[in-house]
C-alpha positions as CSV (number, residue, x, y, z in Angstrom):
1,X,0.0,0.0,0.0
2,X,1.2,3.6,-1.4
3,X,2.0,6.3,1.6
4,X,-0.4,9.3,1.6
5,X,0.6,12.3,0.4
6,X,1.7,15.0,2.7
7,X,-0.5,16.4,5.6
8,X,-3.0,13.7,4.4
9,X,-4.0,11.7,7.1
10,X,-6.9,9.1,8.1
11,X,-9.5,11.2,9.2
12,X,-10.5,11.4,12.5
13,X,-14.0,11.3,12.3
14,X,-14.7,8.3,9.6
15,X,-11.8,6.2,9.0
16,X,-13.1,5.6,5.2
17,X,-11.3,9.4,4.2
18,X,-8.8,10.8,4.4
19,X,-8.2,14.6,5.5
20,X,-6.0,17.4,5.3
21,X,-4.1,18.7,7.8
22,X,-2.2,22.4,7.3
23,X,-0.6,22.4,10.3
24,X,-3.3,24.0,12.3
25,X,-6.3,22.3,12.0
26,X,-8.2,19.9,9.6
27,X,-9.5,21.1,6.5
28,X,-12.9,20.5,4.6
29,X,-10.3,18.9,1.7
30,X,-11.0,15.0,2.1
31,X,-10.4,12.2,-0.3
32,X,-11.1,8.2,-0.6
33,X,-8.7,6.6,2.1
34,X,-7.6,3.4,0.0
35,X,-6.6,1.4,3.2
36,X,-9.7,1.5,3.9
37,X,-11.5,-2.4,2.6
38,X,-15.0,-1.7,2.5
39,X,-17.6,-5.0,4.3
40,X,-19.4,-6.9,1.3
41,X,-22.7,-5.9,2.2
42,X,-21.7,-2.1,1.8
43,X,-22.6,-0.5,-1.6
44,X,-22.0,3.5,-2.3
45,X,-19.5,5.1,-0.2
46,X,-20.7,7.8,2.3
47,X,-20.2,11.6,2.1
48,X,-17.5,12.6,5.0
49,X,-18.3,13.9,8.2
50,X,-18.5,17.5,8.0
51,X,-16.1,18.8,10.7
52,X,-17.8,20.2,13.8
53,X,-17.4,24.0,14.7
54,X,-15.3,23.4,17.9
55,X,-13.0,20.8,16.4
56,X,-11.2,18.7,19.5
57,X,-8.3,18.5,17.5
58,X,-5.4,15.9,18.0
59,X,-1.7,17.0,18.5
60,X,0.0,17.0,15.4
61,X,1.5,13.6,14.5
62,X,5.0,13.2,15.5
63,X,7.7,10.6,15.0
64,X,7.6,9.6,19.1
65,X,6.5,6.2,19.6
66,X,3.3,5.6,20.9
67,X,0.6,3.1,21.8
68,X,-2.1,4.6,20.0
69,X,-1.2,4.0,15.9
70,X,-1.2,6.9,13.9
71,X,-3.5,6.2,11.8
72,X,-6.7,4.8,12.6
73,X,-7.2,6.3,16.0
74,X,-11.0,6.4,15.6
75,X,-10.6,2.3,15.3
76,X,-8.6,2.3,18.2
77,X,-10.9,4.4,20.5
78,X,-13.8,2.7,19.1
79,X,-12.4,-1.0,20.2
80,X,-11.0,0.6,23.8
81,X,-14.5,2.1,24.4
82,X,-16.2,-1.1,23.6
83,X,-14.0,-2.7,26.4
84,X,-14.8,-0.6,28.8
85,X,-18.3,-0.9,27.9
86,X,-18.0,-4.4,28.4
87,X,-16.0,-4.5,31.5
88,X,-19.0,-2.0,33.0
89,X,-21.4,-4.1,32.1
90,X,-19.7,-7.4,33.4
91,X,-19.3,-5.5,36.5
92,X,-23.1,-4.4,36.5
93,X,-24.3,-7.9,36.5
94,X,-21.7,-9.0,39.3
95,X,-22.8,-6.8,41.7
96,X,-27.0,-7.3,40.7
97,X,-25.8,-10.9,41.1
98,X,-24.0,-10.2,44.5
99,X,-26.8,-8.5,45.6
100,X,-29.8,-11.2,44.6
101,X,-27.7,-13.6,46.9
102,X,-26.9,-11.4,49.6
103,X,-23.3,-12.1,48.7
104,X,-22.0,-8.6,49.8
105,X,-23.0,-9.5,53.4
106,X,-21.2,-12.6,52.9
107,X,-17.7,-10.8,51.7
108,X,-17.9,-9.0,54.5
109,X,-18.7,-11.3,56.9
110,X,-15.7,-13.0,55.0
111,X,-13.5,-10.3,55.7
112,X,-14.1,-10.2,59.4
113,X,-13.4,-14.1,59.8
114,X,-10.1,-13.6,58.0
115,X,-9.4,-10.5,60.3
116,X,-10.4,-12.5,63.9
117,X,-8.4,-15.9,62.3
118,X,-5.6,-13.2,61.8
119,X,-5.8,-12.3,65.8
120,X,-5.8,-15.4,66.9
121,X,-3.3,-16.7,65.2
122,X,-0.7,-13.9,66.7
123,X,-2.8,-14.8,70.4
124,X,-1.4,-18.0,69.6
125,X,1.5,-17.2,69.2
126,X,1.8,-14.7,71.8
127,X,0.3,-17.6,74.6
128,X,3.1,-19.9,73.2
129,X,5.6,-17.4,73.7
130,X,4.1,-16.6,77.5
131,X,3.9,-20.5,77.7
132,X,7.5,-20.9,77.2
133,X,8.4,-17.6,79.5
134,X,6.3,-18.3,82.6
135,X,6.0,-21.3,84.5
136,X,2.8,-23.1,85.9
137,X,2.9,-22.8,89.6
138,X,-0.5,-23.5,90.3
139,X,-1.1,-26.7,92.1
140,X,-5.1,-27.2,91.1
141,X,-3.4,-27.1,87.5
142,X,-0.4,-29.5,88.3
143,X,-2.4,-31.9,90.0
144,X,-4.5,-32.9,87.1
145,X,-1.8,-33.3,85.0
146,X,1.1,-35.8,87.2
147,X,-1.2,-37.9,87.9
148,X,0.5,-40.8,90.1
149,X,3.7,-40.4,91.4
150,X,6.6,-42.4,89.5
151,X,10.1,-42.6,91.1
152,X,13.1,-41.1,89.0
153,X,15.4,-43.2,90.5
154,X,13.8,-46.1,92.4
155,X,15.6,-47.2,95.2
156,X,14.8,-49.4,98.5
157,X,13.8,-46.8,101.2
158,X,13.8,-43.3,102.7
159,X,17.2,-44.4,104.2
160,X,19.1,-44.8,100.7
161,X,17.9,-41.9,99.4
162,X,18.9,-39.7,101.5
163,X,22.6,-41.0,101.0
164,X,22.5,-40.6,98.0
165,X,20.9,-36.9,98.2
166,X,24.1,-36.7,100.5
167,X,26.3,-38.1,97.9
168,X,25.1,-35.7,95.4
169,X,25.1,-32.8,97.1
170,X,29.1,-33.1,97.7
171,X,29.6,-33.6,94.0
172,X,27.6,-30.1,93.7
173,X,29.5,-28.3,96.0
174,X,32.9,-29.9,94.5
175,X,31.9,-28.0,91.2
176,X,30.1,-24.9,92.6
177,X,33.5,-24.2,94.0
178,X,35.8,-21.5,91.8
179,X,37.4,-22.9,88.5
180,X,35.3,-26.0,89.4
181,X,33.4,-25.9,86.1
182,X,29.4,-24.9,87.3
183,X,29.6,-21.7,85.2
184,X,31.7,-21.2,82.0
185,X,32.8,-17.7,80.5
186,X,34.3,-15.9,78.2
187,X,38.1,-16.4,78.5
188,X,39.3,-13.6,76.5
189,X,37.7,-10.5,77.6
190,X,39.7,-7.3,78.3
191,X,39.1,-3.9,80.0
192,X,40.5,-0.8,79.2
193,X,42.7,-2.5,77.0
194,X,43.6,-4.7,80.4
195,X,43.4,-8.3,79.8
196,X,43.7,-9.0,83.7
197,X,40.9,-6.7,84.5
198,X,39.1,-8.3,82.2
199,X,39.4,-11.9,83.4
200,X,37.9,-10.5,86.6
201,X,35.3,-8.8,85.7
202,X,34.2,-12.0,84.1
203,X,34.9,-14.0,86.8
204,X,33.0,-11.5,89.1
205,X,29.7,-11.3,87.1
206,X,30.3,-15.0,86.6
207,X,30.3,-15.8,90.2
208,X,27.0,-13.5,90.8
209,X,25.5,-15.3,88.5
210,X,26.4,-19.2,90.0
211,X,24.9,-17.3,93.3
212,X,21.6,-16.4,91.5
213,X,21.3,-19.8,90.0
214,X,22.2,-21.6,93.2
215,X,19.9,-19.6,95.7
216,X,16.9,-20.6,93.3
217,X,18.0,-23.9,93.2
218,X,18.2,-24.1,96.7
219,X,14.9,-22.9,97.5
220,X,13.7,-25.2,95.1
221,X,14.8,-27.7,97.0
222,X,13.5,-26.4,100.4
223,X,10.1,-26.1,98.5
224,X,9.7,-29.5,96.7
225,X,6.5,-31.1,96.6
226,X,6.5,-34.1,94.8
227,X,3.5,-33.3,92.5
228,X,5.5,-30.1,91.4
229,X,8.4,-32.4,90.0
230,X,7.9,-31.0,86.6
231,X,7.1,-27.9,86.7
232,X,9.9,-27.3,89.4
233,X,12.4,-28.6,86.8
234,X,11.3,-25.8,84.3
235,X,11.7,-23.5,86.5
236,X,14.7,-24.2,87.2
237,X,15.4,-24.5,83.0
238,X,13.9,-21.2,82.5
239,X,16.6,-19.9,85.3
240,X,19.3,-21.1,83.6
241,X,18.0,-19.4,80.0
242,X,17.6,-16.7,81.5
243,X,21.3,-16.4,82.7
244,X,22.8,-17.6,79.6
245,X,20.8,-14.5,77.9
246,X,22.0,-11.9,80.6
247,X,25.4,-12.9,80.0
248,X,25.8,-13.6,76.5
249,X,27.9,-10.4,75.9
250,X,30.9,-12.5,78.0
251,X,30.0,-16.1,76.9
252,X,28.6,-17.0,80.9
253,X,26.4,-19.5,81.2
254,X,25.5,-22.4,83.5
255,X,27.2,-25.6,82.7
256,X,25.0,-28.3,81.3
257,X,26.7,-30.7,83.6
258,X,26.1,-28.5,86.9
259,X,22.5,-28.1,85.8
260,X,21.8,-32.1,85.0
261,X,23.6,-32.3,88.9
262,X,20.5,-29.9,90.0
263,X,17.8,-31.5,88.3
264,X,19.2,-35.0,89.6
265,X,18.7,-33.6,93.2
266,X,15.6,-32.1,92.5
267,X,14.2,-35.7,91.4
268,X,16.2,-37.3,94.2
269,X,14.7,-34.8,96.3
270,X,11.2,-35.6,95.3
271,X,11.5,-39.2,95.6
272,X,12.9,-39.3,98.9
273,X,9.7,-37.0,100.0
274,X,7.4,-39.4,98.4
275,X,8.7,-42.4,100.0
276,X,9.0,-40.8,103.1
277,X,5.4,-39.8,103.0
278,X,4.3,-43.5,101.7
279,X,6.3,-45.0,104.7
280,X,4.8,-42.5,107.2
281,X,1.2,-43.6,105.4
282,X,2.1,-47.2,106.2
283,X,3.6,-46.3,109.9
284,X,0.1,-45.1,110.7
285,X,-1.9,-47.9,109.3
286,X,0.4,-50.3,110.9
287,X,0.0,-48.5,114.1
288,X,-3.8,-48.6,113.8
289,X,-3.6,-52.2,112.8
290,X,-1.8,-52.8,116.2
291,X,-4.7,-50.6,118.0
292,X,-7.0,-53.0,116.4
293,X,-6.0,-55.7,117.2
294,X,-5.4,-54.6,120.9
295,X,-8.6,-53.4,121.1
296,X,-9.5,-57.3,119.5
297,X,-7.5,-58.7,122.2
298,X,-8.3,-56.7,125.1
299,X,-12.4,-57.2,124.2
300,X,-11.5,-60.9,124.1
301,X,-9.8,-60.8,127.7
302,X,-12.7,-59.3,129.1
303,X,-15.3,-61.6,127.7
304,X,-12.6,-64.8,128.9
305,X,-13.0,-62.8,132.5
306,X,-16.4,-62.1,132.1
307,X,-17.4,-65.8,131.6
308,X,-14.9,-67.5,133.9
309,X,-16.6,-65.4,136.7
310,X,-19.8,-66.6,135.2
311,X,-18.7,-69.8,135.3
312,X,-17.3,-69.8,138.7
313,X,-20.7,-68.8,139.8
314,X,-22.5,-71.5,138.6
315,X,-20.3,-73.8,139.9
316,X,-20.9,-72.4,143.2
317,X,-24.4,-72.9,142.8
318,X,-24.5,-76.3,141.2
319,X,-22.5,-77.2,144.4
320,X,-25.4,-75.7,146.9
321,X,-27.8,-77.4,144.9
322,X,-26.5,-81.0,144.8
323,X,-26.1,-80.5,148.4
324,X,-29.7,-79.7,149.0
325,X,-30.9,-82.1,146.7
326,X,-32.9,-80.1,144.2
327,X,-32.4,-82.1,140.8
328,X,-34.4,-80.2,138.4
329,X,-32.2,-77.0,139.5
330,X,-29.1,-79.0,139.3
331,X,-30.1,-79.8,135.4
332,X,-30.6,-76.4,135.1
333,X,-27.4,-75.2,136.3
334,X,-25.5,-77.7,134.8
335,X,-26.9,-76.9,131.4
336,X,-26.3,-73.1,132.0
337,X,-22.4,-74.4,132.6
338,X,-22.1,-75.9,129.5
339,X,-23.4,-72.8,127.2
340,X,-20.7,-71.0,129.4
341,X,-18.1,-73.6,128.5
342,X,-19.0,-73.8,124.9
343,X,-18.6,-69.8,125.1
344,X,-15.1,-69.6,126.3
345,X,-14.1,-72.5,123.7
346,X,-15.5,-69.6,120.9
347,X,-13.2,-66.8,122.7
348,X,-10.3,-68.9,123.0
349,X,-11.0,-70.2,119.4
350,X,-11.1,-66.3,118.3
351,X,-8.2,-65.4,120.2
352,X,-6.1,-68.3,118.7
353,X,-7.7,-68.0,114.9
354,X,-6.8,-64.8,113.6
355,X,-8.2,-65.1,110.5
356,X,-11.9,-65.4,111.7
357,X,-13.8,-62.3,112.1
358,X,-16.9,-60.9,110.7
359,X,-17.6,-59.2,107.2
360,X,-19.1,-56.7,106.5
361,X,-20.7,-54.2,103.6
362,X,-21.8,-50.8,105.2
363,X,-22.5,-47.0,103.4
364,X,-23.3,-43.6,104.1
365,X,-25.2,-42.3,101.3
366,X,-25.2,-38.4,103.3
367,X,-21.5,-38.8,103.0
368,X,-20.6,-40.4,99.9
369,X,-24.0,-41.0,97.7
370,X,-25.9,-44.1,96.6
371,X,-23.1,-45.5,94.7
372,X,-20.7,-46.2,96.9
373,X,-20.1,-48.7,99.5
374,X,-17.1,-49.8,101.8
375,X,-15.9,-53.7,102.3
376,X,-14.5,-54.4,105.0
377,X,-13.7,-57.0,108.1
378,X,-13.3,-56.8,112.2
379,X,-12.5,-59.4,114.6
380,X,-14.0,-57.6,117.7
381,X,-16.4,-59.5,119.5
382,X,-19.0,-56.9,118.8
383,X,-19.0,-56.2,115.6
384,X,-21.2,-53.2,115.8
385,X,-18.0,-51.5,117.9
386,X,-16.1,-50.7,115.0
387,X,-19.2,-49.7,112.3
388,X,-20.3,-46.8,114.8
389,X,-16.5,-45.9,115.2
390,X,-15.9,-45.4,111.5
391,X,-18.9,-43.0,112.0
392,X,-17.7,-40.9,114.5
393,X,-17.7,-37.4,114.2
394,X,-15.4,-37.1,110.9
395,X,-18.2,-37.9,108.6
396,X,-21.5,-36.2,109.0
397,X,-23.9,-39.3,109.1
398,X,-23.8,-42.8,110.5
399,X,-22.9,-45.5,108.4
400,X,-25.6,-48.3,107.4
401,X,-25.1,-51.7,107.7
402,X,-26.1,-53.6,104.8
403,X,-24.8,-57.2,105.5
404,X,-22.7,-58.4,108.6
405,X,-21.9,-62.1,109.0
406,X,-18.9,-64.2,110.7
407,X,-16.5,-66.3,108.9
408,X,-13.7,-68.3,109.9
409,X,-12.2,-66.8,106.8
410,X,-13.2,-63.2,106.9
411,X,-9.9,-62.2,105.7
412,X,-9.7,-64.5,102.6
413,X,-13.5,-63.6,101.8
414,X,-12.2,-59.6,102.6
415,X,-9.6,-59.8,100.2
416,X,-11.4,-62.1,97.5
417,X,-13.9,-59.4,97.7
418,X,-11.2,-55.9,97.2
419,X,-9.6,-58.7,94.7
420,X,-13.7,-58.4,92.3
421,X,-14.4,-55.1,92.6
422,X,-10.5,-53.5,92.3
423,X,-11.2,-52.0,89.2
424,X,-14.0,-50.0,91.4
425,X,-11.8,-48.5,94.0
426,X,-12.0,-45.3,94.8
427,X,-8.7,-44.4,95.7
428,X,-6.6,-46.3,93.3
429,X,-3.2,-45.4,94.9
430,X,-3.9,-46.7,98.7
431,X,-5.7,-50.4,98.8
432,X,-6.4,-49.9,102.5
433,X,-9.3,-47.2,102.0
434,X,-11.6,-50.0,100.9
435,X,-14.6,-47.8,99.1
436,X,-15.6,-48.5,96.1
437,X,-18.1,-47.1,93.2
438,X,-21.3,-50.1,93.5
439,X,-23.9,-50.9,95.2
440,X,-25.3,-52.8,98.0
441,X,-26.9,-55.4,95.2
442,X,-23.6,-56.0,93.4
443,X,-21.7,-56.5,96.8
444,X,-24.7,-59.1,97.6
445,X,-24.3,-61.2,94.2
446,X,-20.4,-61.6,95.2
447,X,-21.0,-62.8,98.9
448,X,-23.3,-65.3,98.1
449,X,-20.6,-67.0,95.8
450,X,-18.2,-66.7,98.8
451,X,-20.0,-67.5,102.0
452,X,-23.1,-68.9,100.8
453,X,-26.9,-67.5,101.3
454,X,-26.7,-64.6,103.9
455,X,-29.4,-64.9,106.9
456,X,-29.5,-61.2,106.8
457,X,-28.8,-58.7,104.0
458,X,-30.7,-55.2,103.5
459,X,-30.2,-53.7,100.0
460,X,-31.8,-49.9,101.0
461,X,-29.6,-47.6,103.6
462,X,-32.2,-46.5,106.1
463,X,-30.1,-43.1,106.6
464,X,-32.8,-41.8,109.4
465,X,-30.3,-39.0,110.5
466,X,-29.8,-38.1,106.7
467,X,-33.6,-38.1,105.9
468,X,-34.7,-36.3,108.7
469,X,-32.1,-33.6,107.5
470,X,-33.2,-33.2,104.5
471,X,-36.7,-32.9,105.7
472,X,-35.6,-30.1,108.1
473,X,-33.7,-28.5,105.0
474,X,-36.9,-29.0,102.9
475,X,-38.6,-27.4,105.7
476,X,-36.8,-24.7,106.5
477,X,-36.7,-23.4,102.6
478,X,-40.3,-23.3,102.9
479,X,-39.5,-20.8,106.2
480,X,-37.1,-19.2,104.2
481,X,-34.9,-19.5,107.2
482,X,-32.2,-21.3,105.6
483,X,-28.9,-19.4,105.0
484,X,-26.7,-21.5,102.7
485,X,-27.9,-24.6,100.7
486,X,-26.3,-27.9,99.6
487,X,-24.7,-28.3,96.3
């Protein structure tokens, strides 16, 4: 295709002419633009666009490059202006569309979740940081989490342990000692251009710092629980950190092998206090064990007096009776001799079997609910002794007795009994606090496979003292005179 000729260009206003430009404006000259290619279904060619009055005339052409072609501008903002159109349009229907659904609501909504996800993501993050800065001192907390107590370093009593704490504790004062490796340092360090004044300022902050570490040390020691094990040990940690970020400008930090020393006593520690306690725990059950069976034993030399004096009597009187001749009052005494004899064989047959005693099933639903029930055995004499001791004045209510019956084997039917319903305990670390979670039916379906049918056996607690309270609390709500009120 030929070039125009000069100041001829494609007009501006229909791209089918072409116009003439004289360097100030565009003339009425026009002629055919032969670039242009007419459609098919086009026929005559249409006059030009007469120019308007208030032309918005282009800058002259120039040979800058440029986006916009030089010729055929009118194509090119025809096909930009169509995009736009379409873009409006697109966006038009997107939002009428947004708005049938109620999707701008949603965005929003949208927005906010990402904005709180946002926040709690950097809570997160800021609670794991705390997490790993402070440490958990609170023993509600701690308690839920040890659970039962495991030994660090399991050895045979109260007694070893605390050599070896003893042990220990020399190796720890060996290294606290100066130049004894607890705390290392920086060893080239100088000040003002001093290498010796250096070395001692180092070994001066060095040694404050052994003194922090050791006086929390120490009164973590003095402070052990053994249910704090853990969290005592990251204390302990986090002390260490702490002073290995303080000094980091001179290189002092606690020695890893002064520190495993530490922790060692600290679990030492906390053993030794655990078995101490747990031996204590079985000091005072073996001393109430012994008060038992004194109690057993002085009951049964009272009832050996009691009927020897008996006995004694009627011997008297047989002899008064034989002498006067009165034969249906000798049978009479003589019979009364033998039920006295045959007594004293039972006592002495107590005394020498200690494995006879009676069993029995007791609760205290005001206490402890309808679900739970304590197994247990006594040889006294008098059964009933012992129930109404167990509840004395540390429990609120009396216990009920819901089976009570002597065995020559009470403590192999006892145990057979704790041995059936163990995974029912209540306390789970002490076997000699013998409540469990049942009730007074299930108890009954095991004792009749040990000892046979029961004469007596009442499945419902009669609780009179805890009935009648609760009648007087009932009561006393309706008064509105009561002042606090059971959970």
């Amino acid at each position: 295709m030929k070039n125009p000729a000069p100041n001829w260009y494609q007009d501006p206003f229909d791209a089918r002419w072409l116009r003439y430009w004289d360097g100030r404006r565009w003339t009425e000259h026009v002629s055919r633009n032969p670039a242009f290619v007419e459609p098919p279904d086009v026929g005559t060619l249409p006059q030009p666009v007469p120019i308007p009055d208030k032309q918005q005339v282009p800058a002259q052409p120039s040979n800058e490059r440029s986006d916009v072609p030089l010729f055929g501008v009118r194509n090119f903002a025809q096909q930009k202006s169509e995009e736009v159109g379409q873009l409006r349009k697109e966006l038009a229907d997107l939002r009428a569309e947004m708005d049938r659904l109620g999707a701008l609501d949603v965005v929003e909504l949208a927005r906010q979740r990402e904005e709180l996800r946002k926040k709690v993501d950097t809570g997160r993050l800021v609670l794991a940081d705390l997490e790993r800065k402070v440490v958990k001192t609170q023993e509600e907390e701690i308690l839920q989490e040890v659970g039962i107590y495991t030994y660090r370093h399991p050895l045979s009593d109260s007694t070893t342990y605390k050599e070896e704490l003893r042990r220990l504790q020399d190796r720890i004062k060996v290294m606290a000692r100066q130049d004894g490796g607890a705390v290392r340092s920086a060893n080239s360090w100088n000040v003002n251009g001093s290498a010796a004044e250096g070395r001692k300022l180092v070994r001066d902050f060095s040694k404050l710092m052994l003194r922090a570490y050791n006086a929390e040390a120490d009164n973590l020691v003095r402070s052990m629980k053994p249910y704090k094990l853990d969290s005592t040990i990251d204390r302990l940690t986090k002390v260490a950190t702490t002073i290995a970020r303080l000094g980091n400008t001179m290189s002092i930090r606690i020695a890893p092998e002064y520190q495993e020393l530490r922790i060692k006593e600290l679990e030492l520690t906390a053993d030794y206090l655990e078995i101490l306690a747990r031996e204590k725990e079985k000091e005072r059950e073996t001393r109430e064990r012994l008060r038992e069976e004194r109690k057993v034993q002085q009951e049964i030399e009272r009832e050996r007096e009691r009927l020897e004096k008996e006995r004694q009597h009627y011997a008297n009187v047989l002899a008064r009776l034989e002498s006067n001749g009165d034969l249906a009052a000798v049978e009479q005494a003589r019979a009364k001799l033998e039920d006295i004899g045959k007594a004293i064989e039972d006592v002495d047959y107590r005394a020498a079997n200690v494995r006879a005693g009676y069993v029995y099933v007791i609760s205290n639903i005001g206490a402890f609910g309808e679900r739970m029930i304590k197994i247990g055995m006594t040889r006294r004499l008098e059964p009933m002794d012992r129930i109404r001791e167990l509840g004395d004045a540390s429990v609120p209510f009396r216990f009920d007795v819901h089976a009570l019956f002597f065995a020559e084997d009470a403590v192999g039917i006892e145990a057979e009994m704790h041995r059936r319903m163990d995974d029912r305990r209540v306390n789970r670390v002490n076997p000699r606090r013998e409540f469990f979670y049942a009730t007074p039916l299930e108890a009954r379906e095991h004792l009749k496979e040990l000892a046979g049918d029961l004469l007596e056996f009442n499945e419902f607690p009669e609780a009179v003292e805890f009935h009648q309270s609760r009648e007087a609390t009932a009561a006393a709500d309706l008064a509105g005179e009561r002042v606090t009120a059971p959970a």
